[in-house]
Backbone as CSV, one residue per row, in Angstrom:
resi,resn,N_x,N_y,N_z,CA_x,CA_y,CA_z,C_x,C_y,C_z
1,UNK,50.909,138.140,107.815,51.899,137.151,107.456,51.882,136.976,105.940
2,UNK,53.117,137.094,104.864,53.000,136.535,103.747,52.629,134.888,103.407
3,UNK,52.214,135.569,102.383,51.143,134.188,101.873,52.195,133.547,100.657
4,UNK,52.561,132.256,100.907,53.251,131.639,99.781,52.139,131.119,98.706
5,UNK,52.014,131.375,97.557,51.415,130.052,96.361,52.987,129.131,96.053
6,UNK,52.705,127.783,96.570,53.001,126.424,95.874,52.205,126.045,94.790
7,UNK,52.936,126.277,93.631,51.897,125.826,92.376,52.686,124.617,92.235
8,UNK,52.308,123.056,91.923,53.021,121.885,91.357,52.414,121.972,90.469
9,UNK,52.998,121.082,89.337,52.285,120.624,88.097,51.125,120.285,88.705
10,UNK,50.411,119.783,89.701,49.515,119.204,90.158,48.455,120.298,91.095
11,UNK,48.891,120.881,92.234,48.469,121.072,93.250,48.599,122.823,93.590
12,UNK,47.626,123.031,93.953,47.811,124.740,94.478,48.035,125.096,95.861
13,UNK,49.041,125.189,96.937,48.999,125.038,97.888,49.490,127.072,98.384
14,UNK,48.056,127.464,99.141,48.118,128.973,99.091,48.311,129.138,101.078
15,UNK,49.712,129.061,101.447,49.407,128.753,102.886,50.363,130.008,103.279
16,UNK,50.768,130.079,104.686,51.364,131.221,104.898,53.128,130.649,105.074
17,UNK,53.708,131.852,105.790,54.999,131.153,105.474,55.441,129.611,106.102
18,UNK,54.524,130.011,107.871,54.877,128.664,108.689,54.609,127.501,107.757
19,UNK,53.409,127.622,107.539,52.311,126.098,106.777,53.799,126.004,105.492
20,UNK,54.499,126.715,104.868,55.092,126.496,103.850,56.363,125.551,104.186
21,UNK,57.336,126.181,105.132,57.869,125.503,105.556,57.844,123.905,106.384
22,UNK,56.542,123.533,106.824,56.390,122.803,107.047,55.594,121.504,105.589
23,UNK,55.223,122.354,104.646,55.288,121.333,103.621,56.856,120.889,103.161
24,UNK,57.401,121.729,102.961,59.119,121.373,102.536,59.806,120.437,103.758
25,UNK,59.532,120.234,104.923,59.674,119.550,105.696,59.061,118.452,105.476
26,UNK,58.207,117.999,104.765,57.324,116.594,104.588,58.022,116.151,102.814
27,UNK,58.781,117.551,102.209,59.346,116.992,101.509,60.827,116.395,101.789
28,UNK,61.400,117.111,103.146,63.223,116.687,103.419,62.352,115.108,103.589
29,UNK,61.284,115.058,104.143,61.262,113.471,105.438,61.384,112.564,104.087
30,UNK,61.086,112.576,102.926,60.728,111.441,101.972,62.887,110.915,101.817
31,UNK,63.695,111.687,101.567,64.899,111.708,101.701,65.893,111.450,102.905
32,UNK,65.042,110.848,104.624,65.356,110.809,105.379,66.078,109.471,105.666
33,UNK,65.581,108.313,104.633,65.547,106.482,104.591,66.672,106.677,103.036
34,UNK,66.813,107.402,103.144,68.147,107.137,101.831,67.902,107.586,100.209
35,UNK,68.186,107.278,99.655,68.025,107.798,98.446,66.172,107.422,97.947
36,UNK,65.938,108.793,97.160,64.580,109.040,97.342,64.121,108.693,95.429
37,UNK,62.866,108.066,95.381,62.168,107.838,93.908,60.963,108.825,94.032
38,UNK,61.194,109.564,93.006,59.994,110.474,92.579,59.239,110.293,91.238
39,UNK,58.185,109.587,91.234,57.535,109.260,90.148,56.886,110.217,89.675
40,UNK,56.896,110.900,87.908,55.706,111.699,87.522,54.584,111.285,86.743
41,UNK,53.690,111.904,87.117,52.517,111.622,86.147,51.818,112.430,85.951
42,UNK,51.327,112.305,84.654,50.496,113.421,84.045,48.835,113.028,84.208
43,UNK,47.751,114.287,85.077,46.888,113.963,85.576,45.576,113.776,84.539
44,UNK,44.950,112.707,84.735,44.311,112.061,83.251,44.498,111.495,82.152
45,UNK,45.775,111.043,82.099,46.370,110.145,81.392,46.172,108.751,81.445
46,UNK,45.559,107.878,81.252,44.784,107.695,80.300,43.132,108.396,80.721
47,UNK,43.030,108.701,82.243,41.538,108.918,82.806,42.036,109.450,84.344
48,UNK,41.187,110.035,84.695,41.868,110.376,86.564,41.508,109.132,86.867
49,UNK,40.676,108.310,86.915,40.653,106.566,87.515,42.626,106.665,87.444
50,UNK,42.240,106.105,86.760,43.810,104.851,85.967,44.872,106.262,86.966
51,UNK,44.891,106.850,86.693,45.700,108.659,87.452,45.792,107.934,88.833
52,UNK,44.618,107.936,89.278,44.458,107.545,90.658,44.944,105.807,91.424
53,UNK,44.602,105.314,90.386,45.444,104.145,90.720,46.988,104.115,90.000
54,UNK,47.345,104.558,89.458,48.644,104.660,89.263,49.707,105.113,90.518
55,UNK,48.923,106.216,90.685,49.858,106.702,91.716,49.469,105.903,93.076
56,UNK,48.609,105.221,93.540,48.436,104.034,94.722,49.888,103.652,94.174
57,UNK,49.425,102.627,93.185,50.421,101.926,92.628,51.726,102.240,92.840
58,UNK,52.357,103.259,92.461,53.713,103.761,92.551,54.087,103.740,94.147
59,UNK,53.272,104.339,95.089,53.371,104.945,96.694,53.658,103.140,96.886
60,UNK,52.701,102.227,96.967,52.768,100.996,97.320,53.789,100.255,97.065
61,UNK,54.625,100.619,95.876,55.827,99.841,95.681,56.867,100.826,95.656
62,UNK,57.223,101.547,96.525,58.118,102.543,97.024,58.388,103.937,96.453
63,UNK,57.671,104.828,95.826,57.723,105.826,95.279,57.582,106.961,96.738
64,UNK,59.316,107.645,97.180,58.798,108.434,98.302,58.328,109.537,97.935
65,UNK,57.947,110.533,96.344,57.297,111.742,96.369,56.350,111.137,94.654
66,UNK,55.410,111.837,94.771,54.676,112.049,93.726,54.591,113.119,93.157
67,UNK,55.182,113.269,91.794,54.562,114.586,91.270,53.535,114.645,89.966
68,UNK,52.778,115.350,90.422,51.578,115.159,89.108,51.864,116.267,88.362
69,UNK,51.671,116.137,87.217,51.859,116.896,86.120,50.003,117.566,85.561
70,UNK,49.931,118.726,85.465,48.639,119.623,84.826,48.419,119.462,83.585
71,UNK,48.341,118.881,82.655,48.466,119.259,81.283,48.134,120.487,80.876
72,UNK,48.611,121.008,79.835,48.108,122.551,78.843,48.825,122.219,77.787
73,UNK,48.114,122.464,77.200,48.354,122.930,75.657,49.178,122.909,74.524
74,UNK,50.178,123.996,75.333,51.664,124.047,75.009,52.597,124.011,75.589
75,UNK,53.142,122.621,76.019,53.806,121.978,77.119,55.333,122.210,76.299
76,UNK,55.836,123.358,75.746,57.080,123.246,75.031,58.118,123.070,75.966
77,UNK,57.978,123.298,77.443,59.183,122.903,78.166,58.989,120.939,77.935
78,UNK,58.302,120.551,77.715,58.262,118.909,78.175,59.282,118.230,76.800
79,UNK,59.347,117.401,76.988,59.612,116.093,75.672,58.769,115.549,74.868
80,UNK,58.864,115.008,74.314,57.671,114.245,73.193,56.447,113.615,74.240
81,UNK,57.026,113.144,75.217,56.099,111.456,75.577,55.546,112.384,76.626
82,UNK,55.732,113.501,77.247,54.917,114.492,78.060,53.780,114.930,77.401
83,UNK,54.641,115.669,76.483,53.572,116.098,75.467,52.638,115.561,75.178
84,UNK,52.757,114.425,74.807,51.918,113.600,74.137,50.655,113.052,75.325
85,UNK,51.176,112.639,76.470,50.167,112.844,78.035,49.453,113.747,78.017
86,UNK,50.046,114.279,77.983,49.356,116.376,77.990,48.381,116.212,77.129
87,UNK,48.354,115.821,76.187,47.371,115.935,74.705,46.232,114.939,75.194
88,UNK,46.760,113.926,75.544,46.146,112.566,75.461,44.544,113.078,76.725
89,UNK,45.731,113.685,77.756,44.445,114.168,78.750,43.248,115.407,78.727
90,UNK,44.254,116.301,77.885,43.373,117.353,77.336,42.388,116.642,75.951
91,UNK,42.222,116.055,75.400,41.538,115.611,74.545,40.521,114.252,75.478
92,UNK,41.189,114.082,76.799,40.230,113.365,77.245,38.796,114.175,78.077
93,UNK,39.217,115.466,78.085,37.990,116.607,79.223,38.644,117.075,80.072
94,UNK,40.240,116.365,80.464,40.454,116.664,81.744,40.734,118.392,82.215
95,UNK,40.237,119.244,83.014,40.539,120.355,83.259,41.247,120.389,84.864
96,UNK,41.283,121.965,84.995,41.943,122.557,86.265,41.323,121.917,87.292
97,UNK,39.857,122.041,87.582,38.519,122.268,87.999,38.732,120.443,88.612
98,UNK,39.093,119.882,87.562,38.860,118.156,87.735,39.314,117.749,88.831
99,UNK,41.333,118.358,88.438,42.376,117.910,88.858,42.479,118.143,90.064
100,UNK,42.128,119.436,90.743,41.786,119.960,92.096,40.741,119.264,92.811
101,UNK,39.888,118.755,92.155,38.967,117.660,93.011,39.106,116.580,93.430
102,UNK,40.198,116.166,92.243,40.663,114.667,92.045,42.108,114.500,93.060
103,UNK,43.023,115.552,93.397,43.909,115.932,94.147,43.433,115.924,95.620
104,UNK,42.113,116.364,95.656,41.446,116.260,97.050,41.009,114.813,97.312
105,UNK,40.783,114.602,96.574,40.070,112.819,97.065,41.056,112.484,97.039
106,UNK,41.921,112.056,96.208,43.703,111.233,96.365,44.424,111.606,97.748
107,UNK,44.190,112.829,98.040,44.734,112.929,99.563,44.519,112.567,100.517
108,UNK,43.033,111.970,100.425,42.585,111.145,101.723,43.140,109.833,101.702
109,UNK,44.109,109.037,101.131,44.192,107.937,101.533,46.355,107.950,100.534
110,UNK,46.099,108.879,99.849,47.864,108.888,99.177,48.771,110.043,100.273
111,UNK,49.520,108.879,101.257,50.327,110.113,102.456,51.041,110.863,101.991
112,UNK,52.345,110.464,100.835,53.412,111.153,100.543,53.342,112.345,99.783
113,UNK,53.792,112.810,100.177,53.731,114.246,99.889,53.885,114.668,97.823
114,UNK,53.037,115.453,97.789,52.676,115.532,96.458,53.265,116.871,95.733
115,UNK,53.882,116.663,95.443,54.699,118.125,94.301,55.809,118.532,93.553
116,UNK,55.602,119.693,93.523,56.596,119.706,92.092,58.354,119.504,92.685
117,UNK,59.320,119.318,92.367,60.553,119.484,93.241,61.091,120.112,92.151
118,UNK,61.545,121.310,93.140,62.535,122.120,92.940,64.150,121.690,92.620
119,UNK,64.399,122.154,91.399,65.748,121.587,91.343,67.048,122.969,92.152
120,UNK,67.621,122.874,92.827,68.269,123.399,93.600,69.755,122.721,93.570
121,UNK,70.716,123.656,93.503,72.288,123.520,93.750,72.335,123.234,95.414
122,UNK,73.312,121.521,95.220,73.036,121.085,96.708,74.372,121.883,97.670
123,UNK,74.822,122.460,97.043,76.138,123.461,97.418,75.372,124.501,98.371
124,UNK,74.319,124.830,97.584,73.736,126.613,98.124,72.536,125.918,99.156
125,UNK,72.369,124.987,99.447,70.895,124.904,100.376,71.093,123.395,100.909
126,UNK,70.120,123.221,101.994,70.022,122.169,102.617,68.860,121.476,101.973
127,UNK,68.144,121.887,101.481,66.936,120.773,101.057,67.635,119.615,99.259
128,UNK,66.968,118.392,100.145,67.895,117.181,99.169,66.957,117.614,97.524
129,UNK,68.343,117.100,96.459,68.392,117.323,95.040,68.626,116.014,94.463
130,UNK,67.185,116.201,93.694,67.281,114.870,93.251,67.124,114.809,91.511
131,UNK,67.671,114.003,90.626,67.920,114.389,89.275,66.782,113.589,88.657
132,UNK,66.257,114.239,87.457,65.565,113.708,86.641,65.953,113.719,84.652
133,UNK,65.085,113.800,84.178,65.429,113.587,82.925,66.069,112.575,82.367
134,UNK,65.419,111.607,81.635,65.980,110.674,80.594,66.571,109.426,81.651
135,UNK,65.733,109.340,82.788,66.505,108.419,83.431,65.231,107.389,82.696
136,UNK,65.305,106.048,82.854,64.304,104.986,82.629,64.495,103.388,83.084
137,UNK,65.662,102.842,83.433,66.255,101.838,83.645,66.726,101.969,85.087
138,UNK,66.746,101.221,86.088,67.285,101.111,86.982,68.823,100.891,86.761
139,UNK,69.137,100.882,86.003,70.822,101.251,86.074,71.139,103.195,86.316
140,UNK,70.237,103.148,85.562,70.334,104.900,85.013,69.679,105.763,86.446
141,UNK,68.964,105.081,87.044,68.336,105.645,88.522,69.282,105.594,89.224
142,UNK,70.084,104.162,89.405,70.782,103.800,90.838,72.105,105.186,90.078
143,UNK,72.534,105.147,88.876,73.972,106.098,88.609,74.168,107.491,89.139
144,UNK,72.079,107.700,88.628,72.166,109.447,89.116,71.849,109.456,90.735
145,UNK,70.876,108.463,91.459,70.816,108.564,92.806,72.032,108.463,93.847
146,UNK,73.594,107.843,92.633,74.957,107.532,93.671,75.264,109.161,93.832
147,UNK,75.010,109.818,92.646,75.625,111.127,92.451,74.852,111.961,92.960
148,UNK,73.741,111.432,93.899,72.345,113.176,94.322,71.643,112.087,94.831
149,UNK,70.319,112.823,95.477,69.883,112.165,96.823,68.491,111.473,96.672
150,UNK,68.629,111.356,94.999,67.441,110.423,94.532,66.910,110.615,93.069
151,UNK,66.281,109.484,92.455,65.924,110.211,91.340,64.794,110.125,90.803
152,UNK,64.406,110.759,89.419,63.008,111.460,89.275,62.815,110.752,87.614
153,UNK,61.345,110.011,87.796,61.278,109.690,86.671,60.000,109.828,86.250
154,UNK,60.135,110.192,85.158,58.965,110.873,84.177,58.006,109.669,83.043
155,UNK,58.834,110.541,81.977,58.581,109.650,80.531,58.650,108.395,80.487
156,UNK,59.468,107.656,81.247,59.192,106.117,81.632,57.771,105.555,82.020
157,UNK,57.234,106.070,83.014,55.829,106.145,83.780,54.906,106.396,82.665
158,UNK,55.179,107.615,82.245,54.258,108.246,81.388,53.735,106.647,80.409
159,UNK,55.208,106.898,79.546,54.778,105.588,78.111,54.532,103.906,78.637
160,UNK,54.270,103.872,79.992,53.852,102.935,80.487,51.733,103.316,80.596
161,UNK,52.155,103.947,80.810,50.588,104.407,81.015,49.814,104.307,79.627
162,UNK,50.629,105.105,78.264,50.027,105.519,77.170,49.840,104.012,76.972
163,UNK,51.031,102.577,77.020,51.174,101.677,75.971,49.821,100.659,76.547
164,UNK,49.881,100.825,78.158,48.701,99.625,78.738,47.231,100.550,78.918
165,UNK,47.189,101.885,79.246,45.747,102.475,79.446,45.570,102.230,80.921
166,UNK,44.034,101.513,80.675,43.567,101.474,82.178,44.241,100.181,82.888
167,UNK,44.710,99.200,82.207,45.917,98.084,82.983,46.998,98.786,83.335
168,UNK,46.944,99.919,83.527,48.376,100.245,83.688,49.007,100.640,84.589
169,UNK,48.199,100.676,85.803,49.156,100.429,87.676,49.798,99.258,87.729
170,UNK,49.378,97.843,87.743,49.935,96.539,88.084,51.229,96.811,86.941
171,UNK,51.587,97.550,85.808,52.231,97.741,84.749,53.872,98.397,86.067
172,UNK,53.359,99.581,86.292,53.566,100.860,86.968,54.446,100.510,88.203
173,UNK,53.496,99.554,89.066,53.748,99.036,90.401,54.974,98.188,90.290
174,UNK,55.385,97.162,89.491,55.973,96.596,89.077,57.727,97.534,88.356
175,UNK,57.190,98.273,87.818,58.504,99.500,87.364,59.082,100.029,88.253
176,UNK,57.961,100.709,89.335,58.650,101.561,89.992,59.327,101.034,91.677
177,UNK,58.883,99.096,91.859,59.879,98.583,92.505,61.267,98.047,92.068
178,UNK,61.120,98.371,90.933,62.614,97.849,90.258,63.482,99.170,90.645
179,UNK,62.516,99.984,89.951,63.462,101.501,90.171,64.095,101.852,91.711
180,UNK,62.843,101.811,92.587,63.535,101.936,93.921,64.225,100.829,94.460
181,UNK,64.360,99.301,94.339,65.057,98.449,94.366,66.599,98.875,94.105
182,UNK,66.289,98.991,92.556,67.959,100.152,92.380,68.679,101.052,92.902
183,UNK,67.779,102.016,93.139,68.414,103.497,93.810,68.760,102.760,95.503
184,UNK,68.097,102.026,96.301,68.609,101.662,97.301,69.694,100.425,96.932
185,UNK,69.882,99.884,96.500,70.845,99.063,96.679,72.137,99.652,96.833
């Protein structure tokens, strides 16, 4: 049987085709209750602690996918405030080695499904498309979630994290019910 690699910013998932399809199935279900919030975060930003409660944080106040972000180096696809995560965690120790450990313990108790989303033309496929980039305001969530089937926010999360540190879930938790507050209304 071919063997798929799922690489997320986060997660290495090396399963065969069935096991594959049935992760993309745990990604349609997050899109099943209506328009979907995908929070990112970059892993070790400010610490995998604060990482780890962030993303509680987000799942608890309605975030239906998580995607964690790897840091390296030269993150030239990202924006400034990625970048700058990226740096912040690589200058903190954080490695591959960490994130894969720290991905394993977070799974025992974080259900929703964890990864990268594919951006896909909702014309050519059935799996839901959800927009990201430069969204930050729940106006700007609920506009792109009227137009696609949920939306994806990054750099918002991120410079919430950089500005509070380790206060920065109750920060987080608080954002990302406004955000999904929005996109469902």
């Amino acid at each position: 049987m071919n063997q798929i690699l799922m690489f997320s910013s986060l997660e290495v998932h090396k399963e065969s085709a069935t096991e594959g399809r049935i992760f993309m199935s745990n990604i349609q279900k997050a899109f099943e209750n209506g328009k979907a919030f995908i929070a990112f975060v970059t892993c070790g930003d400010s610490d995998l602690e604060t990482t780890a409660k962030v993303v509680r944080a987000a799942v608890e106040n309605g975030a239906d996918l998580i995607e964690l972000g790897t840091p390296f180096a030269d993150p030239t696809a990202e924006g400034p405030v990625i970048q700058g995560a990226n740096l912040r965690a690589l200058h903190g120790g954080i490695t591959t080695d960490k994130i894969f450990a720290f991905v394993k313990e977070l799974r025992r108790d974080v259900k929703v499904p964890i990864s990268s989303i594919v951006k896909v033309v909702r014309e050519n496929t059935k799996v839901p498309c959800a927009i990201g980039f430069g969204i930050s305001t729940p106006e700007q969530a609920k506009k792109m979630a009227d137009i696609s089937d949920g939306a994806i926010v990054g750099s918002a999360i991120v410079k919430l994290i950089e500005k509070y540190g380790t206060d920065a879930p109750e920060h987080v938790a608080e954002y990302v019910k406004s955000m999904k507050d929005a996109i469902r209304s």
